[in-house]
C-alpha positions in Angstrom: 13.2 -16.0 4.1 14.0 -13.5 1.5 12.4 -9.9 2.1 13.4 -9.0 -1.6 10.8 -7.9 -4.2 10.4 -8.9 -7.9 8.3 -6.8 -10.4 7.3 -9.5 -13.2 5.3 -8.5 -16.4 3.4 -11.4 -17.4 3.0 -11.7 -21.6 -0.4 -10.6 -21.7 1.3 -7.0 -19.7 -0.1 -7.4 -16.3 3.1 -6.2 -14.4 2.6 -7.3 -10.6 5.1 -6.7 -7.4 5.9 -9.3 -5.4 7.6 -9.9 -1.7 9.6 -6.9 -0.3 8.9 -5.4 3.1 6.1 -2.8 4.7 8.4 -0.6 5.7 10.1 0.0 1.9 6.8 0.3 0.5 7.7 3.8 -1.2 10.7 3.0 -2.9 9.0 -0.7 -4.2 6.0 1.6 -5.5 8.2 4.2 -7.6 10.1 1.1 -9.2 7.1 -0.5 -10.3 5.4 2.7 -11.1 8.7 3.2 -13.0 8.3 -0.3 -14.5 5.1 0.3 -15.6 5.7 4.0 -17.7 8.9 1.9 -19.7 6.3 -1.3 -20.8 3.9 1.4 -21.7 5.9 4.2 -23.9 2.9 5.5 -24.7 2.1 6.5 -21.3 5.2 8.5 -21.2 3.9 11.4 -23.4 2.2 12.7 -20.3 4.7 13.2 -18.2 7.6 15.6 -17.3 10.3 13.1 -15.8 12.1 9.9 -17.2 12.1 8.3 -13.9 10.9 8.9 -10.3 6.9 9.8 -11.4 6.1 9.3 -8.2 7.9 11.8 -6.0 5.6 14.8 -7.6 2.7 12.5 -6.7 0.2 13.1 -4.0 -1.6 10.2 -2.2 -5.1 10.6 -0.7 -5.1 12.0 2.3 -2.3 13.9 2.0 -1.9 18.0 3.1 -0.2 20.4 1.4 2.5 23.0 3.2 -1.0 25.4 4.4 -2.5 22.4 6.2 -5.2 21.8 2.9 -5.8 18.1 2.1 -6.0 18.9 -1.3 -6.5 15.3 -2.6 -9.7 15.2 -0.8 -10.8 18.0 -2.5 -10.0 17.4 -5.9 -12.3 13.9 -5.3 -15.2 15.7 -4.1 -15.3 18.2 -7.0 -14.7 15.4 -9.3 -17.5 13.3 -7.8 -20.3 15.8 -7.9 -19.3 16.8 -11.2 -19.2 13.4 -12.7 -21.9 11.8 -11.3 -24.0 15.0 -10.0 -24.1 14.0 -6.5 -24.0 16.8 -3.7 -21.3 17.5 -1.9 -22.3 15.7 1.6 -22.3 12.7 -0.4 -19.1 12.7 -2.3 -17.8 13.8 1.0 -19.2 10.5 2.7 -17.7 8.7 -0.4 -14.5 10.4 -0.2 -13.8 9.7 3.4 -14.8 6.4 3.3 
C-alpha cells in the first residue's frame, strides 16, 4: 500500500489531501496550504512569502519562547469581543 499523498482540486475549487502518513503531517499541510494560496491569487495579497506560509504559523495550543500560549489568548480576546461573552466562558470554549 502506497503511503503517498495527492492534493486534487476538484472544478468547483474544493482542493482536498489525500493518503500520506501521520508522521509527515507538517510537510503534507504546508504543500496543500501552498496549493491552496496558488488556486487562489487573490489570497496572496496578504501575505509576505511566495511559499512556505506555514512555517510563520502558530497552531492552537502552541507557546511562544517565555512559556505564553499565545494562541489561546488571542481566542479568548476574540471570543468576548465578538460575541460579548466573559472571559470564563471563552476560556471553557477555548480549551475545549
Amino acid at each position: 500500500m502506497s503511503r503517498n499523498h495527492v492534493i486534487e482540486v476538484s472544478p468547483n475549487g474544493l482542493i482536498s489531501l489525500m493518503g500520506g502518513k501521520w508522521t509527515s503531517f507538517r510537510s503534507q499541510g504546508e504543500e496543500t496550504v501552498d496549493r491552496i494560496l496558488y488556486e487562489n491569487q487573490s489570497l496572496k495579497k496578504h501575505l509576505t512569502h511566495d511559499l512556505g506560509q506555514t512555517l510563520n504559523f502558530n497552531l492552537v495550543g502552541s507557546y511562544s519562547q517565555d512559556g505564553k500560549d499565545t494562541q489561546f489568548a488571542y481566542l479568548n480576546e476574540r471570543l468576548m469581543k465578538d460575541y460579548a461573552i466573559t472571559n470564563s466562558i471563552a476560556t471553557n470554549l477555548v480549551k475545549n
